[in-house]
C-alpha positions in Angstrom: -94.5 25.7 204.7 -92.9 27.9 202.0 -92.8 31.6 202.9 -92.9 34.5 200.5 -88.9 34.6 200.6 -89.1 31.3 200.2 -90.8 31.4 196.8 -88.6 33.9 195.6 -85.6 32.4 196.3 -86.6 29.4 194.4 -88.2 31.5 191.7 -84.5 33.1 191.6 -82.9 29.8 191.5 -85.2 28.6 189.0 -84.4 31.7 186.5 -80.5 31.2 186.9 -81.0 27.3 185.8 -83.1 28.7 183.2 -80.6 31.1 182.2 -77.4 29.0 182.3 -78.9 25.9 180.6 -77.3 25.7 176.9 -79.3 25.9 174.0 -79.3 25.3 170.4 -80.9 26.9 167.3 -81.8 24.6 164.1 -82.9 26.5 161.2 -84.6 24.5 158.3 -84.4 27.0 154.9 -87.3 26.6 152.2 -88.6 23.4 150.9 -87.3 21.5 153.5 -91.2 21.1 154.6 -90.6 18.7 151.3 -88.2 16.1 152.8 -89.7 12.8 152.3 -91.3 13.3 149.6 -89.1 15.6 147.4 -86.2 14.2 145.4 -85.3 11.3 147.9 -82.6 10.5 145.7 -80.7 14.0 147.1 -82.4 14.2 150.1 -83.6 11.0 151.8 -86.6 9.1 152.6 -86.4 11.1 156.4 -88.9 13.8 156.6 -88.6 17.4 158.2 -90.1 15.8 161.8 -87.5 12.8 161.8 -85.1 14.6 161.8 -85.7 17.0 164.3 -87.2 14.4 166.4 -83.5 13.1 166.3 -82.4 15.6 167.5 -84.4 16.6 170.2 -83.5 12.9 171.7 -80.3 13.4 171.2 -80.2 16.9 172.9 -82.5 16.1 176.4 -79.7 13.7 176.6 -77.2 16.3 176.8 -79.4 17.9 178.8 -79.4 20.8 176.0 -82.3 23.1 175.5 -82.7 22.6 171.5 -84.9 24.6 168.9 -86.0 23.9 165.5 -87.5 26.1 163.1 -88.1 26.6 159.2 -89.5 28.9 156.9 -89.6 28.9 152.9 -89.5 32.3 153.8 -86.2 34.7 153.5 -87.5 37.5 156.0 -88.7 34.9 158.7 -85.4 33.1 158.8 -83.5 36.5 159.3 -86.2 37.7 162.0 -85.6 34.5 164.1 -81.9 35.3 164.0 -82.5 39.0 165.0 -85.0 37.4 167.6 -81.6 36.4 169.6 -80.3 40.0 170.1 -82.3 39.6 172.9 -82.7 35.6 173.7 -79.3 34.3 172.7 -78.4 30.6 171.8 -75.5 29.0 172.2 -75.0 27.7 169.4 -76.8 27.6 165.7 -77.4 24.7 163.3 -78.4 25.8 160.3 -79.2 24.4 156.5 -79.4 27.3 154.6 -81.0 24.9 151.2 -81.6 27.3 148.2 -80.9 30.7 150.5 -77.0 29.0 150.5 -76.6 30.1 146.9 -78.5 33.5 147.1 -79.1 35.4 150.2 -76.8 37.9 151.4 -79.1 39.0 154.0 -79.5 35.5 155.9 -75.3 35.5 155.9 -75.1 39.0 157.1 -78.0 38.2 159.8 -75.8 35.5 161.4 -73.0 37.7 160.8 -74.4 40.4 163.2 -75.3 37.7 166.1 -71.9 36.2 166.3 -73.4 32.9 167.7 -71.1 30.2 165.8 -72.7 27.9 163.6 -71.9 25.1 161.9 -73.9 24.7 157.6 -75.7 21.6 157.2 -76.8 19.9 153.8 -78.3 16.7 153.0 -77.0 16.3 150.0 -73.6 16.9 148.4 -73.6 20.3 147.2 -70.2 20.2 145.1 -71.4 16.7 143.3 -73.9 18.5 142.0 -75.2 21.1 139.5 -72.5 24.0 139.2 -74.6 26.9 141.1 -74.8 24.9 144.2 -71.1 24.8 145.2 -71.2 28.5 146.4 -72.3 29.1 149.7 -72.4 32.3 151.4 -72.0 30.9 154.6 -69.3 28.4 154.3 -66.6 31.3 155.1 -68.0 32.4 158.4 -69.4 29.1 159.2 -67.6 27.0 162.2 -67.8 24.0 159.9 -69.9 22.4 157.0 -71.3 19.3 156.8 -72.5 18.0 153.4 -74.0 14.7 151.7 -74.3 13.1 154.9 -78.0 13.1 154.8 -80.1 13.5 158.4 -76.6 11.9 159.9 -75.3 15.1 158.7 -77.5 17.2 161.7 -76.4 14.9 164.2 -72.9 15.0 163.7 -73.5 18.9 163.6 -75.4 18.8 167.6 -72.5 16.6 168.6 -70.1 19.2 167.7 -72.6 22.1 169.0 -72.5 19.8 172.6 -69.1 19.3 172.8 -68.5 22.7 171.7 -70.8 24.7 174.4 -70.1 22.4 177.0 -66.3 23.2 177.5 
């Protein structure tokens, strides 16, 4: 029979696994709702849910807590970011899409979190049109990882594993 101290004990025990478990952060930027269907020529024939369904396989065999999100929206990215002042990650994958070229804000979110990261595209930015090889994340990123397609995300959570679990 479990007793009151019982209970909490294993409610304690429970919130330390909870707490030392390592989790990762995916962030999809805007359009990437598209995959599939737009451009597969740049961006593959996988769509958004491949790919993260990918990677969630690939992280509950590494036993790591992984979560995807995307928005075509600028101020949603940045909130989930500021979201982890209080609920850290580990670790952040992250493809930026059009925001790579433009956003100041998004750079200066992940800035402010100092959670490392590593910039994922599906396509090769630099072999294509001239406004696409600036990123504003390359610089503070841990690494980038481009025109690899959905391979590309993978390679990113392997790093992210290896990387949290030393």
């Amino acid at each position: 029979m479990k007793t009151p101290k019982t209970l909490f004990l294993l409610e304690i025990i429970e919130n330390m696994a909870e707490s030392t478990s390592k989790s990762v952060l995916v962030l999809h930027g805007p359009n990437l709702n598209l995959l599939g269907l737009r451009e597969p020529n740049h961006y593959g024939k996988n769509t958004l849910a491949d790919i993260d369904s990918l990677l969630a396989k690939r992280a509950k065999e590494a036993n790591i807590s992984l979560q995807s999100f995307q928005s075509n929206s600028e101020v949603e990215l940045i909130q989930k970011l500021h979201s982890l002042a209080d609920k850290k990650v580990d670790f952040i994958i992250i493809n930026p899409a059009a925001f790579t070229h433009t956003s100041v804000a998004l750079r200066d979110a992940l800035s402010a979190i100092k959670v490392p990261f590593v910039e994922v595209h599906l396509s090769n930015i630099y072999a294509r049109e001239t406004f696409r090889h600036h990123s504003y994340f390359s610089d503070i990123a841990v690494g980038v990882i481009s025109g690899l397609g959905a391979q590309g995300y993978l390679l990113a959570l392997d790093y992210a594993i290896q990387t949290i679990a030393d």
